[in-house]
C-alpha positions as CSV (number, residue, x, y, z in Angstrom):
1,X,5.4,-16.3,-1.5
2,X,2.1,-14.4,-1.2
3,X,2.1,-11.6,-3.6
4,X,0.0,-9.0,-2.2
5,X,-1.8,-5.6,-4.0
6,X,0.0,-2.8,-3.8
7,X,-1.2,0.0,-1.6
8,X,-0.3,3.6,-1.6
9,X,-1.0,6.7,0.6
10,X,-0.8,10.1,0.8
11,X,0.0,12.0,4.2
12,X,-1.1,15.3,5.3
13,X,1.5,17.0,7.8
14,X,-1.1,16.7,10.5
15,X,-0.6,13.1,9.9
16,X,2.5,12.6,9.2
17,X,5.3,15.2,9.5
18,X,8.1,13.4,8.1
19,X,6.3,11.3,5.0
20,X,4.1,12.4,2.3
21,X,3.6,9.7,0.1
22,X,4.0,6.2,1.2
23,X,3.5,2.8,-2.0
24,X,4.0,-0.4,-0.7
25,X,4.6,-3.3,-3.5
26,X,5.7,-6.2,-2.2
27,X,9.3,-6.0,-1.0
28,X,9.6,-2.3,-2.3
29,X,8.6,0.7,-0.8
30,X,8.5,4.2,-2.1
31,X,8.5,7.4,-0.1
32,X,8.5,11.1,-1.1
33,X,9.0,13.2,2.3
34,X,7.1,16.0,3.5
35,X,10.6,18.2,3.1
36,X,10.3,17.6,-0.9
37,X,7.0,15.9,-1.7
38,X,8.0,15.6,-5.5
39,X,11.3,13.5,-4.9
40,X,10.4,9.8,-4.4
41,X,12.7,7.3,-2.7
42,X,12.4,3.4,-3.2
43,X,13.8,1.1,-0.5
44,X,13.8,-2.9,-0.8
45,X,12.9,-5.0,2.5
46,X,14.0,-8.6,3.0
47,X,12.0,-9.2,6.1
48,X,8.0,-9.8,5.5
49,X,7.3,-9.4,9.0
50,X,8.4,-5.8,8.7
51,X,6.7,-5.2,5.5
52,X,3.4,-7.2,6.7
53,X,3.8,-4.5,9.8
54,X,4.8,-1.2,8.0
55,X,1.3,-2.6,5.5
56,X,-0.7,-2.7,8.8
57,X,0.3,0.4,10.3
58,X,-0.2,2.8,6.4
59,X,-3.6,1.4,6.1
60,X,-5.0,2.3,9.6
61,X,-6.6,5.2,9.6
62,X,-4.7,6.9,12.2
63,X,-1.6,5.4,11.4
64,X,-2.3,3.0,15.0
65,X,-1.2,5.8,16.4
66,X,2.4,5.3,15.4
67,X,4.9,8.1,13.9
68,X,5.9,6.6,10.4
69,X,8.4,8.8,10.1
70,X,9.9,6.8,13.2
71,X,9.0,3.4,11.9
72,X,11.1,4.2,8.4
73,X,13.5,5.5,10.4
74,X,14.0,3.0,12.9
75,X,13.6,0.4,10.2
76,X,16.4,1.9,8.6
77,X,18.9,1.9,11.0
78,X,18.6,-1.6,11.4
79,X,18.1,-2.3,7.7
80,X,15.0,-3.7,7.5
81,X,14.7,-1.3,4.8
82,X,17.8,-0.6,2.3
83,X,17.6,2.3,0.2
84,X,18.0,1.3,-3.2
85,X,21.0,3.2,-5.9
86,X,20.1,5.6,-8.2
């Protein structure tokens, strides 16, 4: 397995009205929501394509001109992303 360097970014609403904090670390990502920037949720992701995609997407500049709050969303539904227990 290729263990890549975390990344992590913070949103503006302009760029993101959903999330405002993004970490990616591996199989784990952390998001804290524009709604309540100070609470910060962790998911786990089995599937590397969707991580190696969701990594792609949070370091382009413009987000490649995706919604991210759709892309966790979506990405939970069909969980490629689980959100892990308190």
């Amino acid at each position: 397995m290729i263990v890549n360097a975390p990344i992590a970014r913070l949103l503006t609403a302009e760029q993101s009205s959903a999330v405002a904090f993004i970490k990616i670390e591996d199989a784990v990502v952390t998001i804290a929501y524009q709604s309540n920037p100070t609470r910060m949720y962790e998911f786990t992701s089995e599937s590397q394509t969707f991580v190696s995609q969701l990594t792609q997407i949070v370091e382009a500049e413009d987000l490649m001109g995706m919604s991210l709050g759709g892309v966790i969303a979506d990405a939970r539904r069909v969980n490629d992303l689980v959100q892990t227990e308190e």
